[in-house]
VEXDREN-2710 file (C-alpha; in Angstrom, 1 decimal):
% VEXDREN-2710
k/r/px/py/pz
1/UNK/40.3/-6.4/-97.6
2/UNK/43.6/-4.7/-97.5
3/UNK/46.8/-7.1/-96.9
4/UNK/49.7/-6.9/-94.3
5/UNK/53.1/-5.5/-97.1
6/UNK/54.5/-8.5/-95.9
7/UNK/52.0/-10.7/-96.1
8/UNK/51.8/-9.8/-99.8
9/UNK/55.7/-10.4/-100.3
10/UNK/55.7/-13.5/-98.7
11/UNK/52.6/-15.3/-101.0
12/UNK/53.7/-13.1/-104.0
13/UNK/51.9/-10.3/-106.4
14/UNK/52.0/-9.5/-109.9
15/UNK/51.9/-5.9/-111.4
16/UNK/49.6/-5.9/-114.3
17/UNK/48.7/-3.9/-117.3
18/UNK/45.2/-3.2/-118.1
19/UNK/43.7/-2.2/-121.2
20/UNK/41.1/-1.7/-122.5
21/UNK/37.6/0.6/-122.9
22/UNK/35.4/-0.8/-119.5
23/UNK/38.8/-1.3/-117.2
24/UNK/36.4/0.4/-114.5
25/UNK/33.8/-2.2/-115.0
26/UNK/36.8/-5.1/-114.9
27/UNK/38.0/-3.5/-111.8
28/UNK/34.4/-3.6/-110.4
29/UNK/33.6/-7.2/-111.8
30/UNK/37.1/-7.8/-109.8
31/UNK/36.6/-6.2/-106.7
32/UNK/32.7/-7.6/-106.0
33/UNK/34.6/-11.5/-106.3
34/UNK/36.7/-10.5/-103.2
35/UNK/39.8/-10.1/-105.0
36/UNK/42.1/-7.5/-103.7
37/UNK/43.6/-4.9/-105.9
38/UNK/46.2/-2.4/-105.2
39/UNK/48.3/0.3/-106.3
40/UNK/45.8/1.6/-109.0
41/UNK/47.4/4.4/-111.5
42/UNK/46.6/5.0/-114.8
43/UNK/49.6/5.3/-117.4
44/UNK/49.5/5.9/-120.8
45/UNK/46.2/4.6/-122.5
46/UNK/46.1/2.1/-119.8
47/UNK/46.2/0.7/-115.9
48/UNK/48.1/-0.7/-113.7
49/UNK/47.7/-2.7/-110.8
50/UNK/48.7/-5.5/-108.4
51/UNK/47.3/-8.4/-107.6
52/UNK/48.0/-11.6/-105.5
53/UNK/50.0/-14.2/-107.6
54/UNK/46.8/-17.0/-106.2
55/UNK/44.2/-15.0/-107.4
56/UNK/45.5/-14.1/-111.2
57/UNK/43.5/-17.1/-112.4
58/UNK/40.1/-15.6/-111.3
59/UNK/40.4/-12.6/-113.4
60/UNK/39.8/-14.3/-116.4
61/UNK/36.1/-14.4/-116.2
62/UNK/35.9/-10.5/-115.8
63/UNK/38.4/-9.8/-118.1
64/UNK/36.3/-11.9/-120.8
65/UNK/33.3/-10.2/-119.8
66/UNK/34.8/-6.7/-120.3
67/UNK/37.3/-7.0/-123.3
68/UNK/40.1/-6.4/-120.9
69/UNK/43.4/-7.4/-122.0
70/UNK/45.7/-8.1/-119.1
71/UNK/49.0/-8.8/-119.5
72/UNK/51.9/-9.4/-117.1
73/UNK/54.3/-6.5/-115.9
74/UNK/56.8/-7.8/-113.2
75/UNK/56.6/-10.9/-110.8
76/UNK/57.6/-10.2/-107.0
77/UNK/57.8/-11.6/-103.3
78/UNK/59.5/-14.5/-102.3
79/UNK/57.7/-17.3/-104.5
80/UNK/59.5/-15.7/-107.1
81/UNK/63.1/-14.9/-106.1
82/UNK/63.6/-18.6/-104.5
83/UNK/62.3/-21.5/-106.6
84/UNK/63.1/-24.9/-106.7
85/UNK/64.6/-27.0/-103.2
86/UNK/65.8/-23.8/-102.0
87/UNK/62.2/-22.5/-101.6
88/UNK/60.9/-25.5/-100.4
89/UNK/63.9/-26.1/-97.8
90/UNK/63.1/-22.2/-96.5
91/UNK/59.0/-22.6/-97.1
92/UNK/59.6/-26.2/-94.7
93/UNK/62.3/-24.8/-92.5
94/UNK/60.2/-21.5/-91.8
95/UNK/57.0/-23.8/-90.7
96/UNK/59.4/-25.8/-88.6
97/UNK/61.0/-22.8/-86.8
98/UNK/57.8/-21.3/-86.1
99/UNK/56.0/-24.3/-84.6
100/UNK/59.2/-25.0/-82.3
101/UNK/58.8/-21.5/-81.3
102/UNK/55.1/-22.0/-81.0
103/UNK/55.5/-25.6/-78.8
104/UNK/58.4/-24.0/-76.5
105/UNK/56.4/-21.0/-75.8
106/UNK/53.1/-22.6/-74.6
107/UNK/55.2/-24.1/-71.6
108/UNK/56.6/-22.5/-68.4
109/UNK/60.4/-22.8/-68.1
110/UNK/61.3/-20.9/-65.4
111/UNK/59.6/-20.3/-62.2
112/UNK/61.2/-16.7/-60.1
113/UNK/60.4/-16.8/-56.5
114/UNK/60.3/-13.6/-54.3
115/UNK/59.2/-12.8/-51.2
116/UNK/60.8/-15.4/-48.8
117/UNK/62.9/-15.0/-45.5
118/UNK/62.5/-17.9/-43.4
119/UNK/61.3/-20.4/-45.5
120/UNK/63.5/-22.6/-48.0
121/UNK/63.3/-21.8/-52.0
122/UNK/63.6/-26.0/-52.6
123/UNK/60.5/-26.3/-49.9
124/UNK/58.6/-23.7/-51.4
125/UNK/59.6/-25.2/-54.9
126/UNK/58.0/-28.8/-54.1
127/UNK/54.6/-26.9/-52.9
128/UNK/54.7/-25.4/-55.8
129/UNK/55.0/-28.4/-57.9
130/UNK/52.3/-30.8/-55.4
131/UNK/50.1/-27.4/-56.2
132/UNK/50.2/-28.1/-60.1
133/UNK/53.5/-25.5/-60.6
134/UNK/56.8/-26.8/-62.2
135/UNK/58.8/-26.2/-65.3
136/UNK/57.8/-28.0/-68.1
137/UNK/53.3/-27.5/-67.6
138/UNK/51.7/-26.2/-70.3
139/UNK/50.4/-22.7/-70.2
140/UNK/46.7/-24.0/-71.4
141/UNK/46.2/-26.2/-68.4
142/UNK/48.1/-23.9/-65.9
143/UNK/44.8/-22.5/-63.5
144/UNK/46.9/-19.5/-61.5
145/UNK/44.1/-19.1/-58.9
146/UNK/44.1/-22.8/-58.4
147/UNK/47.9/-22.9/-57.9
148/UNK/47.6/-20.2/-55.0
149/UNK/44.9/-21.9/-53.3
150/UNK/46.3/-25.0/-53.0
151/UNK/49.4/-23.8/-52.0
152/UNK/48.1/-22.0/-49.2
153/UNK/45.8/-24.9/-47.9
154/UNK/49.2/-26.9/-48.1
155/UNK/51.7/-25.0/-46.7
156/UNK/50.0/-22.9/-43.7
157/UNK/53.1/-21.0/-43.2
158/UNK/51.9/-18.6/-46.6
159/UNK/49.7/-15.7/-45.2
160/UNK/49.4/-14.7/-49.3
161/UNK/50.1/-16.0/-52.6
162/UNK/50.3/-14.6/-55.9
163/UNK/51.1/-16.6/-59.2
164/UNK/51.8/-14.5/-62.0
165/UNK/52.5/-15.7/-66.2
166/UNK/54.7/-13.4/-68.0
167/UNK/55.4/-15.3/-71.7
168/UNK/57.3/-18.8/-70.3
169/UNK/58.2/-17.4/-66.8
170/UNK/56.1/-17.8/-64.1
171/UNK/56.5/-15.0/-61.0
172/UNK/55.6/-16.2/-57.4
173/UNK/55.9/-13.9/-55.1
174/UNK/54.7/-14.9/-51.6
175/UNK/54.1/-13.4/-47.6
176/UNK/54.9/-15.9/-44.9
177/UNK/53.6/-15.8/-41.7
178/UNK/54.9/-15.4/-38.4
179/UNK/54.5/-18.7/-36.1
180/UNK/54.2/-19.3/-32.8
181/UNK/57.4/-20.8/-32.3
182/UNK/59.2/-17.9/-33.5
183/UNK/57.9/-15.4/-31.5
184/UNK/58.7/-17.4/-28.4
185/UNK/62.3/-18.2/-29.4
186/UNK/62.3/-14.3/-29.7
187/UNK/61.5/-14.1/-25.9
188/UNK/63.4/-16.7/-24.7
189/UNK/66.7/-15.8/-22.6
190/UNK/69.9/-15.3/-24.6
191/UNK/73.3/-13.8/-24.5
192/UNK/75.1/-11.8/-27.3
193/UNK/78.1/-12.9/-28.3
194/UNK/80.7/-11.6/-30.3
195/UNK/79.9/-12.6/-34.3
196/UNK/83.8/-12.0/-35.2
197/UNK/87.4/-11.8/-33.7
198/UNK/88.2/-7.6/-33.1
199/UNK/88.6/-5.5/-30.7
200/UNK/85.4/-3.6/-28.5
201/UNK/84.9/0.4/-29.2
202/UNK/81.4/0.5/-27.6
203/UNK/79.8/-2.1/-25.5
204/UNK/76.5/-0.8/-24.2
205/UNK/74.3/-3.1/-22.3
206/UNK/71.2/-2.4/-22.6
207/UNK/69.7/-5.5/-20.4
208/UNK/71.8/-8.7/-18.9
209/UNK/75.6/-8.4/-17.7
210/UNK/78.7/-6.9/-19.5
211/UNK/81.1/-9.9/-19.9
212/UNK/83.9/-7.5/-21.4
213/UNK/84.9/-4.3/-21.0
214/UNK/85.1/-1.8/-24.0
215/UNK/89.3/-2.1/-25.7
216/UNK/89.5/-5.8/-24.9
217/UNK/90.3/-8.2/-27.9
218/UNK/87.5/-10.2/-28.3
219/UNK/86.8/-13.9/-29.9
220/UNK/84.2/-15.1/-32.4
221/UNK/81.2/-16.9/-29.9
222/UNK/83.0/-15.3/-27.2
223/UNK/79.8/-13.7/-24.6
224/UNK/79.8/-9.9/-24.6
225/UNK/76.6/-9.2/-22.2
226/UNK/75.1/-12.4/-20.4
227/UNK/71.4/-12.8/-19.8
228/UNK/71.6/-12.7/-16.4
229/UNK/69.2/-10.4/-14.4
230/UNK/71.1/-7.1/-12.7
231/UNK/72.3/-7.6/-9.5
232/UNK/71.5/-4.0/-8.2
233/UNK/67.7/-5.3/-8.6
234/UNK/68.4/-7.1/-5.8
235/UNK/70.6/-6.1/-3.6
236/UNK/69.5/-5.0/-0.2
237/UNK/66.5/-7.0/0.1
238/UNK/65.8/-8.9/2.9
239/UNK/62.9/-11.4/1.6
240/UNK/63.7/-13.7/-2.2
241/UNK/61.3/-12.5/-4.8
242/UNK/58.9/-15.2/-6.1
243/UNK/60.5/-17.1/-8.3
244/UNK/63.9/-17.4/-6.9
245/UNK/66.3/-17.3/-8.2
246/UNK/65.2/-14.7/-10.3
247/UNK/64.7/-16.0/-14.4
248/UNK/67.7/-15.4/-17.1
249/UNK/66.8/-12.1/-19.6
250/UNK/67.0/-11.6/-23.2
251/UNK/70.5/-9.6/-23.3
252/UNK/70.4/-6.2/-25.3
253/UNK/73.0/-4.2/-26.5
254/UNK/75.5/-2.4/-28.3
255/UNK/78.7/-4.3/-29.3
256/UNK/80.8/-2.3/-31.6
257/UNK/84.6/-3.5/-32.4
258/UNK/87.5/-3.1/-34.7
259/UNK/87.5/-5.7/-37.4
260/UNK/90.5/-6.3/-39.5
261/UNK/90.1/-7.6/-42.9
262/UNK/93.2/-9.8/-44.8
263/UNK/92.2/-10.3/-47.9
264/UNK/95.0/-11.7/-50.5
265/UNK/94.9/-12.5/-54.4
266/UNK/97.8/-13.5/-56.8
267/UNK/97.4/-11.5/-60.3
268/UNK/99.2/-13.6/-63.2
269/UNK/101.1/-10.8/-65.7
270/UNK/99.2/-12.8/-68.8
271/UNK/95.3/-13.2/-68.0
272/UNK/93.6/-16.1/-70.3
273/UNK/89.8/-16.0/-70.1
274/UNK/86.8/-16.9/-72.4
275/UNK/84.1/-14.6/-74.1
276/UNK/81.2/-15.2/-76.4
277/UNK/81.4/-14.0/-79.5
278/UNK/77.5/-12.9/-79.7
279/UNK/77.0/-15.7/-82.5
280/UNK/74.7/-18.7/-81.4
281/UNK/74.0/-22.0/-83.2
282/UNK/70.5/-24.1/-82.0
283/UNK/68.9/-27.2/-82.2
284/UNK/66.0/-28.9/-81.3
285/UNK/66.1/-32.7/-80.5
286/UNK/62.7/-34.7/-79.6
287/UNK/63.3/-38.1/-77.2
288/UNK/60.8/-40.4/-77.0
289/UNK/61.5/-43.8/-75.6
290/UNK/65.4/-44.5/-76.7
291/UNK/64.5/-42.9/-80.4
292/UNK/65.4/-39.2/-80.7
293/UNK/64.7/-36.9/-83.9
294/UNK/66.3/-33.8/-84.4
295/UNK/63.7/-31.5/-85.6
296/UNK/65.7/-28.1/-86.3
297/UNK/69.7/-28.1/-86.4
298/UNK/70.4/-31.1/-88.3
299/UNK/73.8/-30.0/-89.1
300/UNK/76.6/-30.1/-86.9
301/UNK/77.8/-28.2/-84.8
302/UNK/80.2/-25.0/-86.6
303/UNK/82.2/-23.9/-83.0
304/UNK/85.1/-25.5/-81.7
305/UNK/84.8/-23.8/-78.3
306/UNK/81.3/-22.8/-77.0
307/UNK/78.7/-22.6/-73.9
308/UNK/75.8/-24.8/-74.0
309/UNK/72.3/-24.2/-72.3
310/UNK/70.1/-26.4/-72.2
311/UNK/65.7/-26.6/-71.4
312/UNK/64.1/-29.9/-71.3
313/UNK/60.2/-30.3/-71.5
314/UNK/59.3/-33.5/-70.1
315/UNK/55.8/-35.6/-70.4
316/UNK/55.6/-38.2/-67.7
317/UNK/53.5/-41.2/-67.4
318/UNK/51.0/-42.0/-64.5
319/UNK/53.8/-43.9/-62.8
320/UNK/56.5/-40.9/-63.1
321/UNK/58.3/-42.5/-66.3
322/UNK/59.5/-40.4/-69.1
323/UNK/57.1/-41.3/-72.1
324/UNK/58.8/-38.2/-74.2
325/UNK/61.2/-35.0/-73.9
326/UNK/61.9/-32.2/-76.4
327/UNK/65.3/-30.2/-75.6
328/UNK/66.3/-27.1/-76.9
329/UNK/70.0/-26.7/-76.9
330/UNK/71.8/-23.3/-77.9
331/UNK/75.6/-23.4/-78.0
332/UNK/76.8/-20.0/-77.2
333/UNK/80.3/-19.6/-79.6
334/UNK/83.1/-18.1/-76.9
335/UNK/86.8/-17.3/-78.1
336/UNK/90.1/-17.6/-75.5
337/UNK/91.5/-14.2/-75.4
338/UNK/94.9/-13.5/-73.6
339/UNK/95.7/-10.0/-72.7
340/UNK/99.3/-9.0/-71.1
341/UNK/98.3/-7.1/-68.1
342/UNK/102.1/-6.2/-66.8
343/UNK/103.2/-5.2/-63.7
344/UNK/100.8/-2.2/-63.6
345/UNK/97.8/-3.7/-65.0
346/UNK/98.2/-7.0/-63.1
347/UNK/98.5/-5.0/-59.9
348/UNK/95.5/-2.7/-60.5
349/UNK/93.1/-6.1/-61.5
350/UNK/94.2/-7.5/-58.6
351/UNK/93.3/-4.5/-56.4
352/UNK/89.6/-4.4/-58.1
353/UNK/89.1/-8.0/-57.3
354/UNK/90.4/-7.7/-53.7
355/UNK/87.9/-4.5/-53.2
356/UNK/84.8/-6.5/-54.9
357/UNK/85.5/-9.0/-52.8
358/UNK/85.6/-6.9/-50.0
359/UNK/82.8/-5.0/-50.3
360/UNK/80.2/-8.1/-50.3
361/UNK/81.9/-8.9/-46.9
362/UNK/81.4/-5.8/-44.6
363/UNK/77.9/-5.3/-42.8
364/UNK/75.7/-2.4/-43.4
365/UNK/76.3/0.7/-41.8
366/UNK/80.3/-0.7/-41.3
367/UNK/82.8/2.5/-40.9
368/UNK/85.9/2.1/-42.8
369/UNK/88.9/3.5/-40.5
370/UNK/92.4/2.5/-42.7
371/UNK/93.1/0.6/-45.5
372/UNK/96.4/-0.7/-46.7
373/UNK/97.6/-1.7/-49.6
374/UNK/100.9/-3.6/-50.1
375/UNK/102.4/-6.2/-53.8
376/UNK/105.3/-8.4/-54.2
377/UNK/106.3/-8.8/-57.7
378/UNK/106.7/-12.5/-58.3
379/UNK/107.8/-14.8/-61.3
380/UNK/105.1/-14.8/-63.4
381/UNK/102.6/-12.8/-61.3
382/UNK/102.0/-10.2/-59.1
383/UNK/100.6/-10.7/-55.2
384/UNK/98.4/-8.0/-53.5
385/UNK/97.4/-8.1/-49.8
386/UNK/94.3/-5.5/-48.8
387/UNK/94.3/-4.8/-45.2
388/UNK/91.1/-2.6/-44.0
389/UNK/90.4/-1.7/-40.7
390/UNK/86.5/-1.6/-39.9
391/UNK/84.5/-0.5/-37.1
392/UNK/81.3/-2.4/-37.3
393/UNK/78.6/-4.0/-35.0
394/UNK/79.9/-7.6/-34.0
395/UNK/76.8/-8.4/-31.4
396/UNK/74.7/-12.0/-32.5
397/UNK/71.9/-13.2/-30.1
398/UNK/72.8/-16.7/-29.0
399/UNK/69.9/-18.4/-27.3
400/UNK/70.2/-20.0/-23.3
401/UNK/68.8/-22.4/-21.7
402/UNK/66.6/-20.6/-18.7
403/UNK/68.6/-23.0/-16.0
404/UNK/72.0/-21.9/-17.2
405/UNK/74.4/-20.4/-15.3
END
């Protein structure tokens, strides 16, 4: 059977010469043994093939048998170009490497959650783990369908489960349900209040009372339309309606304002910061009780500055104690660069910064009306101040007590 071209390198081959008058019936003789031969030419008066470096020392029976002489061309693959410690140090390391490889891909190491809204990611992390699901299980003794079921017998809040392995990371992705308590606290009276400090555009009321009028300044928790019931519903009736006084509403509404965002940085002229390099350095260190033995990375450690990660596999006896741990650490080389930014530079990296920041503060939908942008050139840096006026939806629902005024 044919052989992998690397497979071949990696064990070795010979080239041989063949000669003599029944080559054919050596090849034959060869080939019914289960010896694999290759790259079969004829030169001169002769043959020449390749032949696993292992299995040279079965062709001397057919070459006996036939009068084939076969003689030695070239030797190639690894076996041959390192001999001595240095191939044993690579033959051992290689083994090594692959069976930490092997070890730290049979486990789970990370655990991606998606799905959730109202429920915690630390709360759904613990059913997970009571359910058989936590960093550090082996694959082999992971049952997915096992892990959903029990997870939604435990936490009722789950309408649907789904556990998912993709090489060490394991993908939950989950559907909660909608409980009884939350659809009443959606129909219980409440006011809407102003979220931030601005100045109302629109007020619209939709149900309940308008507390402000539209181009008043405004306060964060401040009500904009009570959840009282209209008065005009009432007015000019001569009997109470049953109940009386009439209950407190849901309020709903439209509260737009003017929001005014501050937002200040101070640039330095020189900017220091830290980036990696690209070149890593590992190591592989197995705990068990206070002994440790490092299996890969004996050496130490060749970066001055660096960025460690770490993963941690532990095994845990019936009481919770740590019988053994294997870590994998990989320090991440990173070099200090210092770049001289200027006035101009300094300024514009300050601007970016101020915008990025802005930009994950605004609502959706938010209108941008003005910006402004003023510096002050100081010592040894330069201060920006971003101004933006924004016209944005500041309404929150703030829950009320149905006896409140």
């Amino acid at each position: 059977m044919a052989m992998p071209r690397l497979s071949r390198t990696v064990r070795g081959y010979l080239r041989l010469s063949l000669r003599g008058r029944a080559v054919m019936a050596f090849i034959q003789a060869v080939a019914e043994q289960g010896i694999d031969l290759w790259n079969l030419r004829e030169v001169g008066g002769g043959y020449e093939v390749c032949v696993l470096a292992s299995d040279f020392r079965h062709l001397r029976g057919p070459a006996w048998e036939t009068r084939t002489r076969v003689r030695i061309l070239r030797r190639q693959g690894w076996p041959f170009r390192l001999r001595g410690p240095t191939s044993s140090a690579l033959v051992y390391g290689l083994i090594s490497f692959i069976g930490v490889l092997y070890i730290l891909g049979s486990f789970v190491w990370r655990i991606e959650i998606s799905g959730l809204e109202l429920m915690s990611a630390g709360e759904l992390l613990e059913g997970l783990e009571r359910a058989g699901l936590r960093v550090g299980v082996p694959k082999r003794l992971l049952d997915t369908t096992a892990v959903e079921d029990r997870l939604l017998l435990a936490m009722p809040r789950l309408s649907w489960v789904s556990v998912e392995l993709r090489g060490t990371t394991a993908r939950v992705t989950v559907l909660e349900k909608t409980t009884h308590d939350e659809i009443l606290r959606d129909m219980l009276p409440a006011d809407i209040v102003a979220g931030k400090d601005g100045r109302l555009v629109t007020l619209i009321a939709l149900e309940g009372i308008p507390k402000a009028r539209e181009g008043d300044w405004v306060e964060a928790g401040q009500v904009l339309i009570a959840g009282d019931p209209n008065a005009w519903e009432y007015f000019g009736r001569t009997q109470p309606t049953d109940p009386w006084p009439p209950p407190n509403l849901r309020a709903r509404g439209i509260a737009e304002a003017s929001v005014v965002y501050d937002l200040q940085i101070e640039m330095p002229y020189v900017l220091e910061s830290k980036r990696r390099t690209g070149a890593t350095w590992r190591r592989t260190v197995l705990r068990i009780g206070v002994r440790q033995a490092i299996l890969t990375g004996t050496g130490d450690m060749p970066y001055e500055h660096h960025e460690l990660e770490r993963h941690t596999l532990t095994w845990r006896g019936g009481q919770g104690e740590i019988l053994a741990e294997l870590s994998s650490l990989t320090y991440y080389e990173v070099e200090r660069t210092r770049e001289d930014l200027g006035l101009s530079g300094a300024r514009a990296e300050a601007e970016a910064c101020l915008r990025r920041d802005f930009g994950q503060m605004i609502p959706p939908g938010a209108v941008i009306v003005s910006e402004q942008v003023t510096a002050e050139q100081l010592p040894h840096a330069v201060a920006v101040r971003l101004m933006v006026e924004v016209i944005e939806d500041i309404g929150q629902v703030r829950t009320r007590s149905s006896s409140a005024p």
